[in-house]
DODO-861803 format. One record per residue (C-alpha): residue number from 1; residue in three letters; x, y negated, z. Coordinates in steps of 0.25 Angstrom, whole numbers. Layout:
! DODO-861803
ATOM   num   residuo       x       y       z
ATOM   NUM       Ala       X       Y       Z
...
END
This chain:
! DODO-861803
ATOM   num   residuo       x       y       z
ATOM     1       Unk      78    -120       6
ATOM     2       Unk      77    -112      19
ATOM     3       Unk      83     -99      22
ATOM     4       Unk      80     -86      25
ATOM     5       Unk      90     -71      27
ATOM     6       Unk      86     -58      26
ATOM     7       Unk      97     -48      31
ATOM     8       Unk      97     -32      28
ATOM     9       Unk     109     -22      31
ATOM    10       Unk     108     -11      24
ATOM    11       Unk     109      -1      35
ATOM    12       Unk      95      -8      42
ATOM    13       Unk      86       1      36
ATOM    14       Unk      71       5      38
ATOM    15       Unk      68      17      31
ATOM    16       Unk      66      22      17
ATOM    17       Unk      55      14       9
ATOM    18       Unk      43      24       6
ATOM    19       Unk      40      21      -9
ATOM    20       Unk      25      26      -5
ATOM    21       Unk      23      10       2
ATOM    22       Unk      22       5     -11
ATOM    23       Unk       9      12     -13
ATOM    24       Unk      -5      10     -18
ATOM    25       Unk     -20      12     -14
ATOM    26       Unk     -29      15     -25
ATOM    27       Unk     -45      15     -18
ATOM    28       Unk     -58      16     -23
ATOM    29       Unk     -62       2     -22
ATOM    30       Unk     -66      -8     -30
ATOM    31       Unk     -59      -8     -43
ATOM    32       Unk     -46      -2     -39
ATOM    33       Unk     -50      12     -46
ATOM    34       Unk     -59       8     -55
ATOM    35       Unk     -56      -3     -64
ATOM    36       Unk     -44      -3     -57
ATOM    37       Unk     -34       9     -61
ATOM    38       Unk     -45      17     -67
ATOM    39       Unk     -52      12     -78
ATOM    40       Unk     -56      21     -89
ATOM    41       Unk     -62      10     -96
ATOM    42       Unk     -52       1     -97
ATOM    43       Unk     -43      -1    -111
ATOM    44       Unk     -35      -1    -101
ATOM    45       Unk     -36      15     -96
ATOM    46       Unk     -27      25    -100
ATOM    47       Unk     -32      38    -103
ATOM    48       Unk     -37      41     -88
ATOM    49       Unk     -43      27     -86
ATOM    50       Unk     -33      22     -79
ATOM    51       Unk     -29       8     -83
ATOM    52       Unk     -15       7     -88
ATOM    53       Unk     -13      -9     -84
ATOM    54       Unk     -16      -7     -72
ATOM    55       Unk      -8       7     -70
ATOM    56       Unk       5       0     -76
ATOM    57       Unk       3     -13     -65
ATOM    58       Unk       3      -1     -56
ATOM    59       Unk      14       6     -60
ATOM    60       Unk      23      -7     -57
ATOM    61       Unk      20      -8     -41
ATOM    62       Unk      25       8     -42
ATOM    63       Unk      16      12     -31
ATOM    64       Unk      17      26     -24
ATOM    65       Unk       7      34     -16
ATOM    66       Unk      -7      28     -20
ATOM    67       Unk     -17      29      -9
ATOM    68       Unk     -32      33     -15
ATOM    69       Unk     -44      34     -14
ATOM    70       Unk     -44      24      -2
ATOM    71       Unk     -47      17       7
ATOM    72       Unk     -60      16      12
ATOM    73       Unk     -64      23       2
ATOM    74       Unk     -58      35       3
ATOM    75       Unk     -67      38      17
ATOM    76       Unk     -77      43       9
ATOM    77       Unk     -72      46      -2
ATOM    78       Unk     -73      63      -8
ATOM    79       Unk     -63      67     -16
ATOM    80       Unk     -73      76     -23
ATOM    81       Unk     -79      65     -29
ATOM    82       Unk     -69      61     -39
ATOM    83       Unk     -64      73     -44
ATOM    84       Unk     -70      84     -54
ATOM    85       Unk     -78      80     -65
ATOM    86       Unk     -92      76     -59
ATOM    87       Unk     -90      63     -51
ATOM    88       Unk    -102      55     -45
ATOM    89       Unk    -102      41     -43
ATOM    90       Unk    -103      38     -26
ATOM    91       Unk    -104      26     -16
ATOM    92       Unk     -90      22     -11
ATOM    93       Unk     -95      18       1
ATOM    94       Unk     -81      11       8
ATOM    95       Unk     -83       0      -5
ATOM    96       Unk     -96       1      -8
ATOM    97       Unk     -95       6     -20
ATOM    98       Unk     -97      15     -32
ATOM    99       Unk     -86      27     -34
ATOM   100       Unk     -88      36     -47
ATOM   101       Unk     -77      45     -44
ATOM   102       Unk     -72      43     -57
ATOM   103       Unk     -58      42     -52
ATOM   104       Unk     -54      52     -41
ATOM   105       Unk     -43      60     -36
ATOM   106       Unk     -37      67     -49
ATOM   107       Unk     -39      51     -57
ATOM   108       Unk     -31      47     -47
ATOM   109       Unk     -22      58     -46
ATOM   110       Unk     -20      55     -61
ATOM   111       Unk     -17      41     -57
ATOM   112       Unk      -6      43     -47
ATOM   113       Unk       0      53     -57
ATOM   114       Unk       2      42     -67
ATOM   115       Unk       6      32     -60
ATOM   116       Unk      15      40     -51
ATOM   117       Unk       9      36     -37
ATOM   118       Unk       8      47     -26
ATOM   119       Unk      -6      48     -22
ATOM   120       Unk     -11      44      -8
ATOM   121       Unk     -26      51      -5
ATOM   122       Unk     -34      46       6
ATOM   123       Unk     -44      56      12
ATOM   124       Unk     -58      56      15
ATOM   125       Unk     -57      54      30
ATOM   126       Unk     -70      47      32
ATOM   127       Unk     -82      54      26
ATOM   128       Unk     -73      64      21
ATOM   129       Unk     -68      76      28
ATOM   130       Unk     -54      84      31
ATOM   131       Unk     -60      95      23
ATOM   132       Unk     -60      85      11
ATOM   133       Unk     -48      80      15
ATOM   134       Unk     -41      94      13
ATOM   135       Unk     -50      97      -1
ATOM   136       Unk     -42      84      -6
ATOM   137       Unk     -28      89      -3
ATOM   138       Unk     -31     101      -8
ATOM   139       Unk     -38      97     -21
ATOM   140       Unk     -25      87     -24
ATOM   141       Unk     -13      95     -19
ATOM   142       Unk     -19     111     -18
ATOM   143       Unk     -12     120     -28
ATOM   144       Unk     -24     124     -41
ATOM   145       Unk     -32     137     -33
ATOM   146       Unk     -38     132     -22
ATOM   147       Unk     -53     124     -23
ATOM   148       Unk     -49     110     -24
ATOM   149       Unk     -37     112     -30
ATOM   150       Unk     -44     119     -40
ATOM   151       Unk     -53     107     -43
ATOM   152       Unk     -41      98     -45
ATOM   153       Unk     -38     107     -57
ATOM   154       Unk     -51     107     -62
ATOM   155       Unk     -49      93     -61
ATOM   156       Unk     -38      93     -72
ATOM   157       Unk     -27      94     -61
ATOM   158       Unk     -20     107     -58
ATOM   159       Unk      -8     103     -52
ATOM   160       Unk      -9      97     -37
ATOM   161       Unk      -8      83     -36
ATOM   162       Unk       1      82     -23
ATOM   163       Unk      -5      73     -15
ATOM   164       Unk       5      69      -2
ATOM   165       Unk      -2      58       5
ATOM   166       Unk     -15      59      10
ATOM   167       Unk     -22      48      18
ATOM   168       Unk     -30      54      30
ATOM   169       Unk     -43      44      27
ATOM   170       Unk     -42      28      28
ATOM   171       Unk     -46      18      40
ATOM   172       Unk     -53      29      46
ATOM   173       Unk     -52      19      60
ATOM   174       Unk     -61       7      53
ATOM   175       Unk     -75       7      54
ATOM   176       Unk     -76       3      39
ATOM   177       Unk     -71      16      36
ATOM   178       Unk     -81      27      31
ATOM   179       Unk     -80      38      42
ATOM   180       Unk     -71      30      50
ATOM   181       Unk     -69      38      65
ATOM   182       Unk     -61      35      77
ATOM   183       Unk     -48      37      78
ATOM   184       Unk     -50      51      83
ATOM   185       Unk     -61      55      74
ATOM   186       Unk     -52      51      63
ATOM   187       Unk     -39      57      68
ATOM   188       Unk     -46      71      69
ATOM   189       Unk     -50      70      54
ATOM   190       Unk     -39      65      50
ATOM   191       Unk     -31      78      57
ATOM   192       Unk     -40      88      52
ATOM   193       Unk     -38      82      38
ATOM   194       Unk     -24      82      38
ATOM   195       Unk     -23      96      42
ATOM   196       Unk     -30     101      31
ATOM   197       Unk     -25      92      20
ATOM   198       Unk     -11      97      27
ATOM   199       Unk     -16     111      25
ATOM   200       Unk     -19     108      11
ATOM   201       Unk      -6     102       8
ATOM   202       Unk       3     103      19
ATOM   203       Unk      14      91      11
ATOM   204       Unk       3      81      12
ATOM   205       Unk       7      67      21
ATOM   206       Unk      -6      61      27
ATOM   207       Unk      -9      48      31
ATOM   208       Unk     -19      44      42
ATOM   209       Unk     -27      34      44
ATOM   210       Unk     -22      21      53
ATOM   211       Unk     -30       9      59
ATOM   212       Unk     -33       4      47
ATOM   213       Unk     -26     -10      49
ATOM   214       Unk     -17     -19      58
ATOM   215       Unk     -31     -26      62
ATOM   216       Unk     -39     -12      65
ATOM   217       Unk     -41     -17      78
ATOM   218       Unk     -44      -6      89
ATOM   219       Unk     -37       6      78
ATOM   220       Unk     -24       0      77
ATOM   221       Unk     -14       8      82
ATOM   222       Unk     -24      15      92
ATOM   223       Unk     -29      24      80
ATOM   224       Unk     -16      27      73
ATOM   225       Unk     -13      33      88
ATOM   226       Unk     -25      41      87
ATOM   227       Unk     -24      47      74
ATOM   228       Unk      -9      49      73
ATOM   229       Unk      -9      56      87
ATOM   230       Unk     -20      67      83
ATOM   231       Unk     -16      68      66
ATOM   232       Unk      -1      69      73
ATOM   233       Unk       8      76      62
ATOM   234       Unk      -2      77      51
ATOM   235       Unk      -2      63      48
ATOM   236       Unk      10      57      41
ATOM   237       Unk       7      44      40
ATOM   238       Unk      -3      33      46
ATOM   239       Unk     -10      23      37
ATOM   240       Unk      -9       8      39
ATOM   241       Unk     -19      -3      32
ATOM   242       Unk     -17     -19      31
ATOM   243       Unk     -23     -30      22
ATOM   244       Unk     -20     -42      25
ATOM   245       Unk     -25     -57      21
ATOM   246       Unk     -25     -71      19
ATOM   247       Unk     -38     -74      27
ATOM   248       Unk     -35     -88      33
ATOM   249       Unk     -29     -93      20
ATOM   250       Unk     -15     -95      27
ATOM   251       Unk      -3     -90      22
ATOM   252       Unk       8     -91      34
ATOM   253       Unk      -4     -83      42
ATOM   254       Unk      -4     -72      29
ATOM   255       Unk      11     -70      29
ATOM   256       Unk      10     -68      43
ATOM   257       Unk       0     -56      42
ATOM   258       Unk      11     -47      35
ATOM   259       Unk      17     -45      49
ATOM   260       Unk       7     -37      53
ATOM   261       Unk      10     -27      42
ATOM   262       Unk      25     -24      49
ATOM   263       Unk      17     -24      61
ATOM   264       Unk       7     -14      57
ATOM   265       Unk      18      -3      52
ATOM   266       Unk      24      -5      64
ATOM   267       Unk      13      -2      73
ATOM   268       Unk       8      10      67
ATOM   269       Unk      22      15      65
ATOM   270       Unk      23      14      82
ATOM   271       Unk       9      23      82
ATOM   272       Unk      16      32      73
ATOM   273       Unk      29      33      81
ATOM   274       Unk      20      33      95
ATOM   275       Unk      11      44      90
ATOM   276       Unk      24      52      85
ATOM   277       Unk      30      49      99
ATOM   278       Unk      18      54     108
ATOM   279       Unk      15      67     101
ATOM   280       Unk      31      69     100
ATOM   281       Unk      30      72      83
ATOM   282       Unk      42      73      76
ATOM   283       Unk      32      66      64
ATOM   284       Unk      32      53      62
ATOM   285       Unk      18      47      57
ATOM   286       Unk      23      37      45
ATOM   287       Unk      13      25      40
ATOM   288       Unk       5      22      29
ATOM   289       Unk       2       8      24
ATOM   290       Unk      -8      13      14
ATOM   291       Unk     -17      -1      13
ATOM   292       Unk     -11     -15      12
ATOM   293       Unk     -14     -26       4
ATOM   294       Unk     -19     -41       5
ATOM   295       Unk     -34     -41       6
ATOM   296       Unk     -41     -52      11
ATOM   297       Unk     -49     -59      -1
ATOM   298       Unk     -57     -48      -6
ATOM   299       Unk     -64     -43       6
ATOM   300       Unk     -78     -40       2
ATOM   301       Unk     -87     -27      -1
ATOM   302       Unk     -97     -30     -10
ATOM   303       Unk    -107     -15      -9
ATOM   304       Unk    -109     -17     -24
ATOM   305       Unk    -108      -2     -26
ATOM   306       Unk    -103      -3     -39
ATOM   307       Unk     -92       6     -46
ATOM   308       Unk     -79      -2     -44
ATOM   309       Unk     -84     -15     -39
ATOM   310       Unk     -75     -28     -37
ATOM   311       Unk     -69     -25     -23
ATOM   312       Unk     -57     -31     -16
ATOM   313       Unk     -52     -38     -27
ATOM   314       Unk     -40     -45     -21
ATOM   315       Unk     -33     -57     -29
ATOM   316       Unk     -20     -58     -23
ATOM   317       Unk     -10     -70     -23
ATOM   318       Unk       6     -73     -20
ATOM   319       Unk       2     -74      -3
ATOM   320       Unk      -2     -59      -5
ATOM   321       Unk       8     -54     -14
ATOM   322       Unk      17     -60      -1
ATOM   323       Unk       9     -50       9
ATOM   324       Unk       9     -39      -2
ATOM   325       Unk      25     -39      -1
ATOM   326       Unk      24     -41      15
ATOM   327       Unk      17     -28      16
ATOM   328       Unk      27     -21       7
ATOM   329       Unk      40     -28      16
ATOM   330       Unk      34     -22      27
ATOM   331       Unk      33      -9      21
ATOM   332       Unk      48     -10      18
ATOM   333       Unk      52     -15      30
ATOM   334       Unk      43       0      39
ATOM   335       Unk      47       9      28
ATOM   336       Unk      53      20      41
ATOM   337       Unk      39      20      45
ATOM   338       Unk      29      14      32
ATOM   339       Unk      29      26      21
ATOM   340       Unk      17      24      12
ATOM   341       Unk      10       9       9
ATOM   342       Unk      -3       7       0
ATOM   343       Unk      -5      -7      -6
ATOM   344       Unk     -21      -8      -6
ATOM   345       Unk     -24      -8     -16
ATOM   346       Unk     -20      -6     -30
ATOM   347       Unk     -28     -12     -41
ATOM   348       Unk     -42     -23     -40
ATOM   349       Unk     -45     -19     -25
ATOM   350       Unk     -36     -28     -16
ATOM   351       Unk     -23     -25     -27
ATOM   352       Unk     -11     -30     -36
ATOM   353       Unk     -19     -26     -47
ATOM   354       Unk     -32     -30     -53
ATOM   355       Unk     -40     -28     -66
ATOM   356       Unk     -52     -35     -70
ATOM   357       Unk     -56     -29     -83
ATOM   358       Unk     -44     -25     -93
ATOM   359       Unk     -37     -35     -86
ATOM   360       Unk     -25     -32     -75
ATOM   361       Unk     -21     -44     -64
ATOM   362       Unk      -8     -41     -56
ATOM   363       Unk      -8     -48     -44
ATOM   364       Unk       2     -54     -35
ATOM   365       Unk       3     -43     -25
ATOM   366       Unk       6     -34     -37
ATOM   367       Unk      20     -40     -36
ATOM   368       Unk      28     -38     -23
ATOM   369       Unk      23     -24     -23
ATOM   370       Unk      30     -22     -36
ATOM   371       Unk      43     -30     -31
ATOM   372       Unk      43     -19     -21
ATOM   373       Unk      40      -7     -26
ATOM   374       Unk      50      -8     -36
ATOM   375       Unk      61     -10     -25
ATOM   376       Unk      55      -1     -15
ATOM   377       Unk      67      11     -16
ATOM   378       Unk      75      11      -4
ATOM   379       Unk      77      10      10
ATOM   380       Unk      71      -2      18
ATOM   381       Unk      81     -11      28
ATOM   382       Unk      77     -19      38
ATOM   383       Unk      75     -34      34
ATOM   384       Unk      79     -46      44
ATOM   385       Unk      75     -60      39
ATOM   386       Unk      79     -74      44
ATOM   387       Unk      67     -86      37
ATOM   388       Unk      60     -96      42
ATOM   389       Unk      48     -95      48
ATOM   390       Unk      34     -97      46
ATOM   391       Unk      24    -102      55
ATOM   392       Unk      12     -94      53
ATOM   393       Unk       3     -98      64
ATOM   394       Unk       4    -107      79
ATOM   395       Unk      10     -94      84
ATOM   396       Unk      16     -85      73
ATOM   397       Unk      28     -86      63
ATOM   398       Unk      34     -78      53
ATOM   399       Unk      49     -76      44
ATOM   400       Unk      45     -82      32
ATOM   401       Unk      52     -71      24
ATOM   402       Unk      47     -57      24
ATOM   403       Unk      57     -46      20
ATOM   404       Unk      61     -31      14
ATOM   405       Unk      73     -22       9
ATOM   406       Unk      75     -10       3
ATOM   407       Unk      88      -4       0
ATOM   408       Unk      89       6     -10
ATOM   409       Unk     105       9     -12
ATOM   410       Unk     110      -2     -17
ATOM   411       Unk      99     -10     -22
ATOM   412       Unk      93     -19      -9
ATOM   413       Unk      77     -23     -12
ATOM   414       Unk      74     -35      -4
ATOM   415       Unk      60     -43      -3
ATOM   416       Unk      58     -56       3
ATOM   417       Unk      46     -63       5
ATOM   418       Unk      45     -78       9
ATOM   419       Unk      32     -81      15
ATOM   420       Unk      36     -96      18
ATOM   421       Unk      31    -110       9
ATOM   422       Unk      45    -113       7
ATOM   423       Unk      58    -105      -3
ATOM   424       Unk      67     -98       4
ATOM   425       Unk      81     -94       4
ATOM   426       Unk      84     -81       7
ATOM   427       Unk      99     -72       9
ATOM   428       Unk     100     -57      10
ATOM   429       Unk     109     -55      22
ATOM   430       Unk     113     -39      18
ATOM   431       Unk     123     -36      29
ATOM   432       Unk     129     -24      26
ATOM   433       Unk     129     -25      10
ATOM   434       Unk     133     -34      -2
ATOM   435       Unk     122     -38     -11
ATOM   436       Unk     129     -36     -24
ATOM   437       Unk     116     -42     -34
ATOM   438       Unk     102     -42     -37
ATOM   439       Unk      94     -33     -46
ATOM   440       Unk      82     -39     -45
ATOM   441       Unk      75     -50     -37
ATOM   442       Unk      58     -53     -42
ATOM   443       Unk      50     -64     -35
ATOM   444       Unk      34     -65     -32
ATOM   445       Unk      32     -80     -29
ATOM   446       Unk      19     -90     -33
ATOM   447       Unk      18    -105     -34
ATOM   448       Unk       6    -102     -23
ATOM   449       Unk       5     -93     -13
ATOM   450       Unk     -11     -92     -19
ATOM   451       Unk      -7     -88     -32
ATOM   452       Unk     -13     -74     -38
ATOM   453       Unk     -11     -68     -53
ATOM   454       Unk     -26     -70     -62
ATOM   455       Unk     -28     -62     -74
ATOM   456       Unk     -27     -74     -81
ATOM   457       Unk     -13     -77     -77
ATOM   458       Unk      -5     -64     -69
ATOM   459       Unk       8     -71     -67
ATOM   460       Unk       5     -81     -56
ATOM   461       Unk      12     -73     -46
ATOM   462       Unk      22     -61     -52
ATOM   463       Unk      35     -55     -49
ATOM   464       Unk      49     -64     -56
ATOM   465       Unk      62     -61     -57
ATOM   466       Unk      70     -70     -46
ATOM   467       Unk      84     -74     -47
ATOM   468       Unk      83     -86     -36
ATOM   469       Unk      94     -78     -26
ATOM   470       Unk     107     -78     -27
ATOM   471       Unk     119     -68     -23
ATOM   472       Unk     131     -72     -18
ATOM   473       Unk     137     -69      -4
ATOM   474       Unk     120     -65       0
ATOM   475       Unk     108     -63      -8
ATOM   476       Unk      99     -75      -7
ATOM   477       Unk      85     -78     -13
ATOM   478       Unk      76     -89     -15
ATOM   479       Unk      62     -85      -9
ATOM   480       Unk      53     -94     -15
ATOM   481       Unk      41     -98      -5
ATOM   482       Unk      28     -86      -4
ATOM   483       Unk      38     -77     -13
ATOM   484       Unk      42     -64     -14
ATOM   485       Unk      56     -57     -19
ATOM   486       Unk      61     -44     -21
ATOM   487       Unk      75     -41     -25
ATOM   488       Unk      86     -31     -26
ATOM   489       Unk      99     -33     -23
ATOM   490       Unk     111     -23     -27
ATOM   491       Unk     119     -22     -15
ATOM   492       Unk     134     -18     -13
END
């Protein structure tokens, strides 16, 4: 069996590990509201139409902020149209759709209260204005006495619901975009909105809108500059987007993508630190990955303009529970500059979750998520790995293993994921400390790298106990090939 090493040092650290990246995004699209964690007429709703399978899968990925109510829809989306009692059915034009406004900003208020998620609202930036913008803040976090926040109590909520992060519109630099601007346009909209919103509720953190991928083409970089430079301090953070997939059907070349996600971080972080630099801020502008998924398959808009029509309805399989985890790792290993990350999204539209009927289908990306959340208490370490190498193309190659660590006290979380056709052999080379025993160790491995869960049989690819290591004078564990482990070691 061939070998690999993974060496740590305690002391090699990155940065505390924001436990907002293992966040959600909840859109209106598709199904992923309605039908999806809002059902009223499901036996599976509770007694506010939420349904209780699919809250209690939810609750086991433990997200934190949960971005809504997009997306592209959210640039032309007005929040006075899903609150209050009256509510009028309108054209969702981003999906090509019918929105009802049945479920709004207090349902999902009421939402993120039960499940214990900090909410994450993205403003109307497109077709909406600053003006709106600022009435939002104040209808969510105004004290009861003023106009809005008067209509929140008239709403059944008295209290202010305490909304800290606010996303400044989304992919205002594509030309799909409703009221999409240049860079400058947008930069002096976002400004003005941020001032007001700051002037609402001056403990806000606001997130601008990024180029909106690591393919944007012309934006890339060039309007991150733009908009950071004249927001300056009102922004805190800088969104990032990536969805990636499986096009050419070659898995080496998939695998190989997840580099770019390191990559991207990295490039934005450098606008951040450039823009700081030439406007001489004590501020450092932080990043916020709040899209990524695999999504690749289901591509297509149908303009059915029906209420919740089938849209983006992802099968995924053990090759994308890989990436899934990729994106994670690299999360881990940028936590000094990555605060907040949103998987896209949560339930039927390009999701671990997906319900067809009364029935519930957990699938395979469901499972790293969860393998890390529950370990994600700590500081991250930088990770250096020795395996064999993969040859990806005539010109590129790549470490067969992928790789993370959190330390937290005394407990040492590592994941490893072996992107090779062959079982590996792995050792923990921890320099500076004993590793004493192992708390826990979970595997996500297939027979096939194709392999998805079906309704009719939901174990084809799940988490297992693993107890293929051993411990004597190092940690060392069998990776079996296209896995993915997670462990916890107890060190001295």
């Amino acid at each position: 069996m061939e070998k690999a090493k993974l060496y740590l040092h305690t002391k090699y650290q990155v940065g505390s590990v924001d436990e907002r990246i293992f966040g959600g995004f909840l859109e209106h699209l598709g199904r992923a509201v309605y039908e999806g964690v809002y059902d009223p007429t499901s036996p599976h709703a509770d007694e506010d139409g939420f349904r209780k399978d699919v809250m209690n899968a939810l609750k086991e990925m433990r997200y934190t902020a949960m971005r809504y109510p997009g997306g592209n829809f959210a640039s032309d989306y007005h929040f006075e149209n899903g609150i209050g009692e009256k509510r009028e059915s309108i054209i969702d034009y981003a999906w090509q759709s019918i929105e009802d406004n049945s479920f709004g900003t207090d349902e999902f208020m009421r939402l993120c209260k039960k499940m214990g998620w900090q909410s994450m609202l993205t403003v109307n930036l497109g077709t909406g204005t600053p003006e709106e913008a600022r009435n939002w803040v104040e209808y969510c976090n105004a004290p009861v006495g003023t106009k809005y926040s008067n209509m929140r109590a008239k709403n059944g909520h008295p209290e202010p619901y305490n909304v800290k992060l606010w996303c400044l519109g989304n992919e205002m630099d594509g030309i799909w975009q409703l009221g999409h601007v240049p860079a400058r346009e947008y930069a002096i909209r976002a400004q003005q909105a941020a001032k007001m919103m700051k002037d609402v509720d001056p403990t806000i953190e606001l997130i601008a809108a990024g180029s909106s991928g690591f393919a944007a083409g012309s934006t890339y970089m060039t309007w991150d500059d733009e908009v950071l430079s004249y927001i300056g301090d009102f922004a805190d953070y800088i969104s990032l987007h990536c969805y990636v997939g499986n096009h050419e059907n070659n898995s080496e070349n998939y695998f190989y993508k997840t580099k770019c996600f390191d990559t991207q971080i990295q490039d934005m972080a450098s606008v951040c630190r450039f823009v700081q630099g030439k406007s001489r801020s004590k501020k450092r502008i932080q990043l916020s990955f709040d899209e990524w998924n695999v999504w690749y398959r289901a591509n297509e808009l149908e303009k059915v303009r029906i209420k919740a029509p089938h849209l983006l309805e992802e099968v995924y399989n053990q090759e994308d529970a890989l990436i899934c985890a990729a994106y994670l790792l690299s999360f881990i290993r940028n936590a000094d500059c990555l605060k907040i990350a949103n998987i896209a999204q949560i339930v039927n539209v390009i999701a671990p979750i997906l319900t067809d009927g009364d029935k519930m289908l957990i699938q395979s990306i469901y499972y790293p998520f969860v393998m890390m959340s529950k370990r994600r208490e700590g500081i991250s370490l930088k990770t250096v790995t020795e395996s064999p190498m993969i040859k990806v193309d005539d010109v590129n190659d790549m470490q067969s293993i992928d790789s993370g660590a959190i330390l937290n006290g005394n407990e040492l979380s590592i994941f490893l994921t072996n992107y090779s056709d062959k079982d590996l052999c792995i050792s923990v080379d921890l320099a500076d400390k004993k590793i004493k025993s192992v708390q826990s160790c979970e595997i996500l491995v297939a027979n096939d790298l194709k392999d998805a869960n079906t309704y009719e049989n939901q174990e084809i690819v799940k988490t297992k106990d693993y107890a293929e290591y051993l411990l004597e004078n190092e940690f060392m564990i069998t990776l079996p090939a296209y896995s993915f482990v997670a462990a916890t070691l107890n060190i001295e």
